[in-house]
C-alpha positions, 0 to 999 in steps of 0.5 A, spaced: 726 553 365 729 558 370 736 557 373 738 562 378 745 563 381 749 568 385 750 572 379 743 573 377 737 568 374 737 566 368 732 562 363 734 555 360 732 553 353 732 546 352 734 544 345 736 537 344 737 531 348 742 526 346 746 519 351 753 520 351 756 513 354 753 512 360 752 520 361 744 523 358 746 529 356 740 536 355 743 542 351 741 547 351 743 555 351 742 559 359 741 567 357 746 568 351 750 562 353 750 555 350 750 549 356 749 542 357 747 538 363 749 531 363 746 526 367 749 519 370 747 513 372 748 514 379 745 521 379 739 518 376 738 515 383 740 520 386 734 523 383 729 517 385 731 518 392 729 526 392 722 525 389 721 519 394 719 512 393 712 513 391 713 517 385 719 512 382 714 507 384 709 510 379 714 512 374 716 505 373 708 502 373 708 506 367 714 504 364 712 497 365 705 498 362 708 503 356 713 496 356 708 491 355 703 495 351 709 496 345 711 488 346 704 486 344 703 491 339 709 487 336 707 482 336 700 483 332 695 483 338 
């Protein structure tokens, strides 16, 4: 990933995902120094609006589908 700004452009390397609260949180190191971006739940659906309803409607077509698959597996069928 790439994060470009008035000083320059820098690379971003994702190392570890963690929740914090109600906060998703991606750390990272951007060039030399470390960074972390955290995510809310009200930027989440800030998000969805950006990417537009035919792509969230996807998203949550596979994570229903995802869902399902993983109740029947629990229960042995």
């Amino acid at each position: 990933m790439k994060v470009s700004s008035p000083v320059g452009e820098f690379p971003f390397e994702p190392e570890r995902v963690s929740i914090e609260g109600t906060k998703l949180t991606l750390h990272g190191r951007m060039g030399a120094w470390p960074a972390r971006v955290q995510m809310e739940p009200a930027d989440g659906l800030a998000f969805a609006r950006l990417l537009g309803p035919r792509f969230v409607v996807g998203a949550l077509s596979v994570a229903l589908l995802g869902m399902t698959a993983r109740g029947r597996r629990g229960r042995g069928g």
